[in-house]
C-alpha positions, -999 to 999 in steps of 0.1 A, spaced: 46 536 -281 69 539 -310 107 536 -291 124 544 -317 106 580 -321 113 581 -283 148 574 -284 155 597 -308 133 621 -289 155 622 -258 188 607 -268 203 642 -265 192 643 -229 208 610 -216 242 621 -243 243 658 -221 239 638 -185 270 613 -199 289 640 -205 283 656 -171 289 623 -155 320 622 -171 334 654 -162 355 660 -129 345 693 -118 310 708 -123 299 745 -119 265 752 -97 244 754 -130 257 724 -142 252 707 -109 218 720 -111 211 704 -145 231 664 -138 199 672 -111 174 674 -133 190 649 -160 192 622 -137 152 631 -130 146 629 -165 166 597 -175 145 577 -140 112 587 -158 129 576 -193 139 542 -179 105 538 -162 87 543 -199 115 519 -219 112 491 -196 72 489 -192 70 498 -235 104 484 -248 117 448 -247 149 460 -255 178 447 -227 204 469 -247 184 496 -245 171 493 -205 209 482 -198 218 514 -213 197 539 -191 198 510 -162 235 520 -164 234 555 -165 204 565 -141 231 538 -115 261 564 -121 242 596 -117 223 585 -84 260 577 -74 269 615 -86 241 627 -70 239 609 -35 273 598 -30 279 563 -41 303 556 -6 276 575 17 251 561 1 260 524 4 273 527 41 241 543 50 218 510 33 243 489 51 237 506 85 198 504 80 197 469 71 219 461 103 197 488 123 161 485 116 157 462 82 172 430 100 158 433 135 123 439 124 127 409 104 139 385 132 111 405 157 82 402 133 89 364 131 98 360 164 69 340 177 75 314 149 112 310 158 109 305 197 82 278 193 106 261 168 135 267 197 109 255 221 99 229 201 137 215 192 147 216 230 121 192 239 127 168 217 165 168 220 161 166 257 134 136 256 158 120 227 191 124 247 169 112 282 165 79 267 197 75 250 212 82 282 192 57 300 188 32 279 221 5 273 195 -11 246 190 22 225 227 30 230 235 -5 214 214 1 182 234 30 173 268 18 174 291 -6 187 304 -2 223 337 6 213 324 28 185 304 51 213 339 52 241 359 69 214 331 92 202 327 101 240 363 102 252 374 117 222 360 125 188 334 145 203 362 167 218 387 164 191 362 175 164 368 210 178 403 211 173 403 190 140 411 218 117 433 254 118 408 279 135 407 299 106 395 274 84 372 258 106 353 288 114 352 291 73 336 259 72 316 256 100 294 288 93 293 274 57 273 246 65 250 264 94 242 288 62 235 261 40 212 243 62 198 278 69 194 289 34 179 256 29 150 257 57 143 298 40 143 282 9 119 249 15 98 270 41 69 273 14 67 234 11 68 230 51 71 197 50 110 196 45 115 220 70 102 205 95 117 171 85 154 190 86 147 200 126 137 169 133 171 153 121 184 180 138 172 177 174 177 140 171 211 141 162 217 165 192 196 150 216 213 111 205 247 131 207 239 143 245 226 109 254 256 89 246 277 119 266 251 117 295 254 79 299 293 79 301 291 104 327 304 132 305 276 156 302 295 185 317 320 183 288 286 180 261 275 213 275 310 230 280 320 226 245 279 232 228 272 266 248 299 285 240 289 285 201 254 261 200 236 290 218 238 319 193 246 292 159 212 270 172 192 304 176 198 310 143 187 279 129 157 285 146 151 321 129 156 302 95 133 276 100 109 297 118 110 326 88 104 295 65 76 280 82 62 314 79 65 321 44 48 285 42 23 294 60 17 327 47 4 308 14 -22 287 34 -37 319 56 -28 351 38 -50 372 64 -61 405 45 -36 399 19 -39 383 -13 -18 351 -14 7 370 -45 14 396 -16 17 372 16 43 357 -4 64 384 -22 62 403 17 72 373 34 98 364 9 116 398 11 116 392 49 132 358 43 159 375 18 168 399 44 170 370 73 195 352 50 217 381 48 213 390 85 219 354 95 251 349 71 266 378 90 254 357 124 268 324 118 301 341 110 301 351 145 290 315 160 313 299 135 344 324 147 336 313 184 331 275 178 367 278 155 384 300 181 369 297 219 349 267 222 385 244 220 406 270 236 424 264 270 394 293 288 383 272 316 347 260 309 323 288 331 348 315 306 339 296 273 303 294 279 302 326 293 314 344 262 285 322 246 260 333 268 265 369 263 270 367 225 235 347 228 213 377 251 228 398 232 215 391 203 186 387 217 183 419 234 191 432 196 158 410 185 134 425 213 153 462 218 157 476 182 137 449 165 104 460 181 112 495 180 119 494 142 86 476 140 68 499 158 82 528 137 66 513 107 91 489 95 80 452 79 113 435 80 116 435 41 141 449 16 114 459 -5 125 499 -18 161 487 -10 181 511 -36 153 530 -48 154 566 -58 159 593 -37 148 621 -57 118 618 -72 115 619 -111 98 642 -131 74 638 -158 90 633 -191 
């Protein structure tokens, strides 16, 4: 295709839907035609960008096909309605579809953090190889406890749902190598379970559990989802099914993108809870209460809307995310 002929072919076009765009008030007619410029311009940039190296050129219509579909559908509408969709059906089908990989890697976690902490706890020999006697009475009677409180709420809740997203974005990211997921749960659950054994075996379990639920519930679950989406998207390269492997991937990818976003939003909420109730003065049962029901809640968000979104057709992706709503026209 010769651009340039084509440029000069339908410049007038996109110069008449700029000068619409730029105008404050618009008769019906001229409504009518920004309608059918904006039509045009979509099938334009479809043409420049598959014919046309040119990024001045696809930035240019890029540009102006963005501020008519804001003209036409309502730029504040518009972007509160893909916001409710992604929190109503994209996210949910996205945690639901992968649910299955997530629970065993819940399932899997609390075993081994349970067998870990079991012979920590009962074990003076183990307890001695990871620190010194004196070392492990101030971790238990109080750096354990203090670490809640270490910080302002405000900026502990900042940091603390930074670092659960990092570790999350990083088990999305290295799901398609497996290997270093699983390696990351594994330091994970040891960590934990070596943490609940050295509590257990100074007789201060109840004050492990009181200040892990309130926050660990919801914050663990959604290391879980991470790991679990990136196992997946490993997977989905070594048994496609019917898919190609191209297709496994790029489906299973845009389900991890919208699991990071989802699970940022999440880990705000665990991080807000660990910063503000799991060191407040709420007696224990009121801490870990609040935890619980943040936890089945979300989970009753997962199973409820998750698998209705699913069963309405939905793949947990963003794929289409911002496409056109009107249909273009043939140039």
């Amino acid at each position: 295709m010769d651009v340039d002929a084509y440029v000069a072919a339908h410049r007038g076009e996109w110069q008449r839907l700029e000068q619409l765009l730029g105008r404050r008030r618009l008769s019906g007619d001229e409504v009518d035609e920004l309608i059918w410029l904006y039509q045009r311009v979509t099938t334009h940039l479809s043409v420049v960008r598959s014919a046309s190296p040119d990024p001045a050129l696809v930035g240019r219509l890029t540009t102006l096909v963005a501020r008519a579909r804001a003209a036409v559908t309502g730029s504040s509408s518009a972007a509160w309605r893909d916001v409710g969709r992604f929190f109503t059906v994209i996210y949910p089908a996205a945690l639901y579809r992968s649910a299955r990989w997530w629970v065993a890697v819940g399932v899997a976690f609390t075993l081994i953090g349970f067998v870990v902490g079991t012979w920590v706890a009962n074990s003076p020999e183990v307890q001695a190889t990871i620190a010194a006697p004196d070392e492990i009475r101030q971790l238990v009677e109080h750096d354990f406890e203090d670490y809640y409180s270490s910080s302002p709420a405000g900026s502990f809740a900042a940091k603390v749902a930074t670092n659960n997203a990092w570790v999350s974005a990083l088990a999305l990211a290295l799901g398609v190598l497996i290997l270093p997921v699983l390696w990351i749960l594994w330091q994970n659950a040891l960590n934990v379970g070596i943490a609940g054994g050295l509590m257990a075996g100074a007789g201060r379990l109840d004050l492990f559990f009181g200040l892990i639920l309130p926050h660990g519930l919801l914050e663990l679950t959604c290391v879980f989802v991470a790991a679990g989406a990136g196992l997946r998207l490993g997977w989905s390269w070594i048994d496609p099914g019917p898919r190609t492997r191209s297709q496994a991937l790029m489906q299973e990818g845009q389900a991890a993108g919208a699991l990071a976003v989802g699970l940022a939003v999440t880990l705000l909420l665990s991080g807000f809870v660990e910063a503000f109730v799991t060191p407040s003065p709420l007696p224990t049962w009121a801490r870990v209460g609040i935890g619980a029901s943040l936890w089945l809640g979300f989970l009753t968000y997962v199973f409820v809307l998750g698998r209705r979104a699913v069963r309405a057709g939905s793949l947990g992706d963003v794929e289409g995310a911002g496409a056109m709503e009107v249909a273009p026209t043939a140039a």
